[in-house]
Each structure stands twice: as C-alpha cells, then as structure tokens.
C-alpha positions in Angstrom: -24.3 -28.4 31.0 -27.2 -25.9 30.4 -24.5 -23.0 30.2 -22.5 -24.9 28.1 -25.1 -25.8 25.8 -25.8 -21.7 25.2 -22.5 -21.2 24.4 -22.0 -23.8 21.6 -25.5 -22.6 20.1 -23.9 -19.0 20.4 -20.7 -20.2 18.5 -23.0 -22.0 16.0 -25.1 -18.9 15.5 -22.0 -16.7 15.0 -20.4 -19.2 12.6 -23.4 -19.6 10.6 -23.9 -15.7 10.1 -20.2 -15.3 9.2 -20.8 -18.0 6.0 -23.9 -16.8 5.1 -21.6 -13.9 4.5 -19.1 -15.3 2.6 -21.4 -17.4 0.7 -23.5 -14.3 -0.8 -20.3 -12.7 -1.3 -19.4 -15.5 -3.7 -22.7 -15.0 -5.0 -22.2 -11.9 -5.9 -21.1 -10.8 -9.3 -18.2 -8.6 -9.8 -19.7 -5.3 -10.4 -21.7 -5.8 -7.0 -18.7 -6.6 -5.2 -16.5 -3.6 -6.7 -19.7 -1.5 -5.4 -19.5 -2.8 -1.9 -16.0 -2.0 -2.0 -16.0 1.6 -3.9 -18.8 2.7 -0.8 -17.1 1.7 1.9 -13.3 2.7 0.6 -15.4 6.3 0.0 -17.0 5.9 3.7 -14.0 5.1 5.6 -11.4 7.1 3.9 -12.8 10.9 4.4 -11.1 12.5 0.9 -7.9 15.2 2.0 -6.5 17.1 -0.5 -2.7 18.4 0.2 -3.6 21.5 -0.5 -0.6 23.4 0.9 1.7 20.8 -1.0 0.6 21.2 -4.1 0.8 24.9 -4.0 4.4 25.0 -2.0 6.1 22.2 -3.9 4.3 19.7 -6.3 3.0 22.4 -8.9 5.4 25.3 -8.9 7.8 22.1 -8.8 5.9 20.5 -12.3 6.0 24.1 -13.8 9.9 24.3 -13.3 10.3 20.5 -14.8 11.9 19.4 -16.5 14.7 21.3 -13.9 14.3 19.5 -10.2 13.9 22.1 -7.5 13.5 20.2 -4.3 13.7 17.0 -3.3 9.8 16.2 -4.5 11.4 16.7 -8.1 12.0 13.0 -7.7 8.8 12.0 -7.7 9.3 13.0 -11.3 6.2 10.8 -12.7 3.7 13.0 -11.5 6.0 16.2 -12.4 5.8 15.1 -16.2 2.5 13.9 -16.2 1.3 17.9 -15.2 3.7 19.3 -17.4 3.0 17.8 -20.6 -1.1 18.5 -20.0 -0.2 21.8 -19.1 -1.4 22.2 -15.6 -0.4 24.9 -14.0 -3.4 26.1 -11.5 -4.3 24.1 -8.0 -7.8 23.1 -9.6 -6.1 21.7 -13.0 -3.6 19.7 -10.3 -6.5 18.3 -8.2 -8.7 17.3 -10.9 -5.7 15.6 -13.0 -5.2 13.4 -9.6 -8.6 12.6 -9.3 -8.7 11.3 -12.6 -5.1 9.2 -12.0 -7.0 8.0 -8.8 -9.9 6.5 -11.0 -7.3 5.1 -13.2 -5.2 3.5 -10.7 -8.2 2.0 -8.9 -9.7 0.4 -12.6 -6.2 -0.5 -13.4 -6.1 -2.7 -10.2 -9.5 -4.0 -10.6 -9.3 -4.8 -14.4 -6.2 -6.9 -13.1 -7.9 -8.2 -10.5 -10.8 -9.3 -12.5 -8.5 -11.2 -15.3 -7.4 -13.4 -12.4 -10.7 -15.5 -12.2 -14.5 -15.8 -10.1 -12.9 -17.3 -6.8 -9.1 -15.7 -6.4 -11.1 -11.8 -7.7 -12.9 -12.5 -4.9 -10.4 -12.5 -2.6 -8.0 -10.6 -4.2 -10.4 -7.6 -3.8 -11.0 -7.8 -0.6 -7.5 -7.8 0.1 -7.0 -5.0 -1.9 -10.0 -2.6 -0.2 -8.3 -3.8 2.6 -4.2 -2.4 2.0 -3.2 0.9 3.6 -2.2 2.2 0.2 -5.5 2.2 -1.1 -6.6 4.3 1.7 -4.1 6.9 1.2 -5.1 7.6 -2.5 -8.3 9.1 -0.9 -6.4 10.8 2.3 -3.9 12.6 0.3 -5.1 13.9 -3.0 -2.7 15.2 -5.2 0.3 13.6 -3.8 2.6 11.1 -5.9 1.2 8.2 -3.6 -1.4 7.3 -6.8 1.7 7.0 -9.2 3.4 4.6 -6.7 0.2 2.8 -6.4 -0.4 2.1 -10.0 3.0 0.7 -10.4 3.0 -1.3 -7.6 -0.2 -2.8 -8.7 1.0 -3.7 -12.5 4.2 -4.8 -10.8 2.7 -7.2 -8.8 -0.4 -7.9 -11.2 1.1 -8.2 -14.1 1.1 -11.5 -15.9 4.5 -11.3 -18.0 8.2 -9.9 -16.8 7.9 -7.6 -19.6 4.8 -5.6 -18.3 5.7 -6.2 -14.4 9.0 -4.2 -15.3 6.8 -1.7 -16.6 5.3 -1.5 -13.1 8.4 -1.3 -11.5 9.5 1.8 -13.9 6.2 3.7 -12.8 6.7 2.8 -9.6 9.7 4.2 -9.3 8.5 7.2 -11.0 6.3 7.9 -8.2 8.8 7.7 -5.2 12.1 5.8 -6.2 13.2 5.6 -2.4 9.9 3.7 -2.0 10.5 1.5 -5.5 13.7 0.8 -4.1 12.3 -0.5 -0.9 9.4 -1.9 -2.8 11.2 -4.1 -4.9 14.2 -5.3 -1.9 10.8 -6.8 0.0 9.5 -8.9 -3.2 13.1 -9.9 -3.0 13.3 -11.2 0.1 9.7 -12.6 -0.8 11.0 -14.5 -3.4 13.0 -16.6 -0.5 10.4 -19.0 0.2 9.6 -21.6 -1.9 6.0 -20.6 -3.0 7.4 -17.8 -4.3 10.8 -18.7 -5.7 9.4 -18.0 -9.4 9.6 -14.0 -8.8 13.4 -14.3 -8.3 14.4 -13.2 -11.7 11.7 -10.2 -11.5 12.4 -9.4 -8.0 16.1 -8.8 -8.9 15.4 -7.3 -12.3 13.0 -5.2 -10.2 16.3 -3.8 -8.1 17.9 -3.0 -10.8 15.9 -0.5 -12.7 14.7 1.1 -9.1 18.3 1.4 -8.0 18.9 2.7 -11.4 16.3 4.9 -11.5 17.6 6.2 -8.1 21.1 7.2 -9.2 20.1 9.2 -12.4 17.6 11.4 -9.9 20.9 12.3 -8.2 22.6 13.1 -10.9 19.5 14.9 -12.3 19.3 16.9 -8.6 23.0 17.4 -9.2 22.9 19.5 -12.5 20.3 20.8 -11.2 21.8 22.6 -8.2 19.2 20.8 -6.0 21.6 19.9 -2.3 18.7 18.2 -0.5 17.4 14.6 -1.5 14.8 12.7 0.6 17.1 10.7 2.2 19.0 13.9 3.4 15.4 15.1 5.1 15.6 11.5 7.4 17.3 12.9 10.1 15.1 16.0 10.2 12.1 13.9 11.2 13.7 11.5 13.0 12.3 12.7 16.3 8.5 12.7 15.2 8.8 9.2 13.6 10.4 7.7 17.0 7.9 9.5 19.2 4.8 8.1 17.1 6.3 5.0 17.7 7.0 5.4 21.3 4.0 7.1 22.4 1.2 4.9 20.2 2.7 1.6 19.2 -1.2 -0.1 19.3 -1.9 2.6 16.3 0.9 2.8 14.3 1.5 -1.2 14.0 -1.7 -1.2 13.1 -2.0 1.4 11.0 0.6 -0.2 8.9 -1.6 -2.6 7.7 -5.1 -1.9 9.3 -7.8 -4.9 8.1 -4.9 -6.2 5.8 -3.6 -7.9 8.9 -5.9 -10.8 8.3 -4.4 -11.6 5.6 -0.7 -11.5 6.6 -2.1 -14.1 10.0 -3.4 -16.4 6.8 -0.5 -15.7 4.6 1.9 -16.8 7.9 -0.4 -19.9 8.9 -0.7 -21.1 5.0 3.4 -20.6 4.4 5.6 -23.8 5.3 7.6 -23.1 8.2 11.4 -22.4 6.6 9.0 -20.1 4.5 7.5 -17.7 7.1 11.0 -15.6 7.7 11.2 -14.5 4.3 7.3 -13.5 4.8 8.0 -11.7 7.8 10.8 -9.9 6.4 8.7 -8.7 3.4 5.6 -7.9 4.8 7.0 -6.7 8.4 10.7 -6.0 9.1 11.8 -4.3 5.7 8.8 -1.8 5.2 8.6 -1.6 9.4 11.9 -0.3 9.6 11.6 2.1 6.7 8.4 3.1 8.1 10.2 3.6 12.0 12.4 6.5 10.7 10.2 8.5 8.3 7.6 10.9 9.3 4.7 10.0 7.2 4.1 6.5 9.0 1.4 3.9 7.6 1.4 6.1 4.5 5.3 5.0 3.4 4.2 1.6 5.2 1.6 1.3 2.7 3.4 1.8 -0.5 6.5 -0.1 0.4 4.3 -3.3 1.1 1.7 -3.1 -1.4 3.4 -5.3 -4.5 4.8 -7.8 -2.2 1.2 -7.6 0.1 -0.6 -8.1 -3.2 1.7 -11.2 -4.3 1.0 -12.8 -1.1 -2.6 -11.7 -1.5 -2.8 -13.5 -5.3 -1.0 -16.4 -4.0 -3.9 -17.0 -1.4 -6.7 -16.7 -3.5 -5.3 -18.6 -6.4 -4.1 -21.6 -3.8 -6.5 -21.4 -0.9 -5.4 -23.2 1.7 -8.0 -23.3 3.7 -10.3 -26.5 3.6 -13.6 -26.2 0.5 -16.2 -26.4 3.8 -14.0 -23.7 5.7 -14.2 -21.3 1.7 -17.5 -19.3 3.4 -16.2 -18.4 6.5 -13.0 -17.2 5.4 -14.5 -15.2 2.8 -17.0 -13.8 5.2 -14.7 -13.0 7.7 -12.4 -11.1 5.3 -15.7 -9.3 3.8 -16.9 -8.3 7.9 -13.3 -7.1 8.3 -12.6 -5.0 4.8 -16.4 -3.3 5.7 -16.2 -2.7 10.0 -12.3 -2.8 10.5 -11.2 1.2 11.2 -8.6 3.0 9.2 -6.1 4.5 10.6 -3.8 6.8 8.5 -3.0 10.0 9.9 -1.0 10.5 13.5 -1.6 10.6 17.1 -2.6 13.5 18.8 -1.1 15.6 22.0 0.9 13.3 23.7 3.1 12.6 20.3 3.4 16.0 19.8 4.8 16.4 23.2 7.3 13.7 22.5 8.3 15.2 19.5 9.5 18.0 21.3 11.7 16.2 23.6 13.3 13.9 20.9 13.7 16.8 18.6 15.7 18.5 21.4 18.0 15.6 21.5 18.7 15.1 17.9 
C-alpha cells in the first residue's frame, strides 16, 4: 500500500506542475506568450542560409525573370519579389528573406491573435510547434517563406475571398506543394466538422492546378526541359533510403511536437471522421514526402493549412473537459518548449543506402 501510495502522490505532483503550466500560460498576455515562442523557435531552430542555392539558382534565376531558367523558376513568387526590388547581390537576397521571414511570422500571429484570448492560445502553440515554421529559420532564402505565408492566410483567413488569396501565394511559392496543399484540405473537408471548407477546398484546386499548367507553359516558351516533377526520379534513391534506414526520425520529423496535436485532433474527431483526418494530415503529405529528397521540409509545407485548420478547430471547440483546459495547455506549452526538432537528414548509414538504391534506379 505504502508503494502505492508514492506513486499516486507522484502522479499528483506531476499533474499539478503540468496545470500550473498551463494555467500561467493562460495568464499570460499575448505579447509574453509570442516572446516565449519567438526564443525558443530562435533556440531550437539554429538559422542556415542556402547559400550555395541562392548563388547557383534562386538569384541568377530572379535576375533572368521574367524568362524561367530551371525548374526553381516556378517558384516564381520569390523570383518577382527580387526582381522588382532589384536585388541582384547574395547579401540583398538574404536580407530581403529575412525581412519576408518577419513578415510571414507577424502575418500568422496577427491572424492568430484576431481569433480570440483562449483559441490564440492554442493556436500558437500549435503553430511554434509545425515543421514549416522551423524550416523558415533552417533554410534562409529558400521559397519555403512564400509557401508559408500563403498557407497561413489560406488557412487563417476569415472570408473565401482573402483565403483564395492565400492559395494564389501559396502557389507562388512552390505550386507542386499548393497543389498537394490544397488536395489535403480537400480530403479534410470530408468529415463533418469540416464540411464548410468544401467550396474553398475545391476552389483552392483549381487556381493551384491552374497555376501549375501556366508554369509549364511558361517553362515551355522558355526552353526550360526539366520541371520538379521530372527531378523525382533522380532522388528517388535518397528519399527511400532515409525512410528505410531512420523511420523513428523521419515520421517524426514530419511533424516533430505538432504530433500532439494530430493524437488530440484524432481523439476529438467522431469516428467516420478520423479517415479523412488521417488522409490529410498523414497519408497525402506522407506519401509526397516518401519520394522527394527534402523530407520533413516538403512534409511541412504540404500539411501546414490543413495542420493549422485542424489546429483552429481545436482551440475554437475544445474538446477537452473546462477542469482538463490547464493541463492540456500545459502539456502542449512543455512540448512546443522541450520537444527536439528534427529537420535535416540522417547521417552515414543513409548515405550508404543511398548508394545502393541509387545503383538500382
């Protein structure tokens, strides 16, 4: 009895620590939680600028627009962007994406904070959480911040009019991604608690798909031969060996801390509803992510509008009972702050891999 005694004063003690989280969290007014989160997203996500990109491809690529010139042409967004400030040295290019990191990030916090006190404070959390935001600070001065900003209007965004907006920048980042992007709110608008996006899910396909076809025919006149989805085959090999050799990491890595949200998403979700949330969050960005080489990074931007739907859905709802509120908040601040990060790939033993699939294909 004695031992069992310990233990339940243990579980008490860790329950009570775990709401006295939560409950000065909730405390807390916005500007002191968006501090929180600004440290630690600056803590855990060591800054990497893609240095040899940007000199190889993205800026001799912006000072040839508006003529494509490789398959990064179609991340046009950023391409236009560069070229109508007139940047044209490496400096000019990182500076311009810091700033378009900044806006992004205040973009999805003013959004954040017009949802109200209680679903912000979620809704933060779960958004310091996503693998996308983490890849604005471990690949400077790629398109990813484009793709993020319109992902985050697309899914923030109050009426059709300015979501559609969001999908159009979205796509101007990455339309391969949009396309993806959009296909998963799709599917998300299957369940029943989120049968109202139908109409923008759909509308959402539409301009992405378009969007798509005139970067062909753009690629086309331009005498470009090589598209992204042309390059899939190339890195086949490496994406299957990550996968093979380090499944722990790269699941994982797909959506890190954000996990806890998708176990209370799945567990909230009536049951005919929980396919259409697995497909969404899981299956459709999964097997994108499976046969590209750039792993939780395409992971992250594929998922993040319908990961921030489901995110909005659970803050403005919250299922879980009014005396369970702290300790769900407190657990998703512990696991936002002490949950590790992983972006980048495995080490040897992939490599190795790599070199036997690569042989095969």
């Amino acid at each position: 009895m004695s031992s069992d005694s310990h233990f339940i004063d243990f579980q008490d003690r860790i329950n009570d620590s775990i709401k006295r989280v939560g409950a000065v969290w909730l405390r807390w007014n916005y500007a002191q939680q968006l501090l929180l989160v600004c440290v630690v997203l600056f803590i855990k996500n060591a800054a990497d600028i893609e240095l040899r990109n940007i000199q190889e491809a993205y800026l001799p690529g912006a000072l040839e627009f508006p003529t494509a010139v490789g398959y990064f042409s179609g991340s046009f967004g950023q391409a236009a962007v560069a070229s109508l400030l007139g940047v044209s040295t490496t400096t000019q290019w990182v500076a311009l994406h810091g700033l378009l990191i900044l806006a992004g990030l205040g973009v999805a916090f003013w959004l954040i904070w017009r949802t109200g006190r209680e679903t912000r404070s979620f809704l933060v959390l779960a958004l310091a959480a996503a693998t996308a935001t983490a890849s604005l600070l471990v690949s400077i001065g790629k398109y990813d911040v484009i793709t993020f900003l319109g992902a985050v209007i697309f899914a923030l965004a109050r009426t059709t009019p300015v979501a559609i907006f969001g999908v159009a920048v979205m796509a101007s980042g990455n339309p391969e991604q949009a396309i993806v992007a959009s296909v998963a709110v799709l599917a998300l608008s299957g369940a029943v608690e989120f049968r109202h996006l139908r109409a923008r899910a759909v509308i959402a396909v539409c301009v992405t798909g378009i969007t798509w076809g005139i970067v062909q025919l753009w690629f086309a006149l331009s005498g470009v031969g090589v598209g992204r989805l042309e390059l899939v085959p190339v890195f086949l090999a490496e994406s299957l060996a990550r996968v093979i050799t380090s499944p722990g990491n790269e699941i994982w890595s797909w959506l890190n801390a954000g996990w806890l949200l998708a176990v209370i998403a799945l567990f909230a979700a009536t049951r005919l509803s929980r396919k259409w949330l697995v497909v969404a969050l899981f299956v459709l960005p999964g097997l994108v992510t499976i046969i590209t080489a750039d792993g939780a990074r395409v992971f992250g931007s594929v998922v993040l509008a319908a990961y921030l739907l489901v995110a909005l859905w659970i803050g403005q709802t919250q299922p879980w009972r009014s005396e369970n509120r702290d300790s769900v908040m407190g657990l998703a601040v512990i696991a936002m702050v002490t949950l590790p990060v992983i972006v980048d790939t495995p080490g040897w033993l992939s490599d190795l891999v790599i070199g036997r699939l690569a042989a095969f294909f």
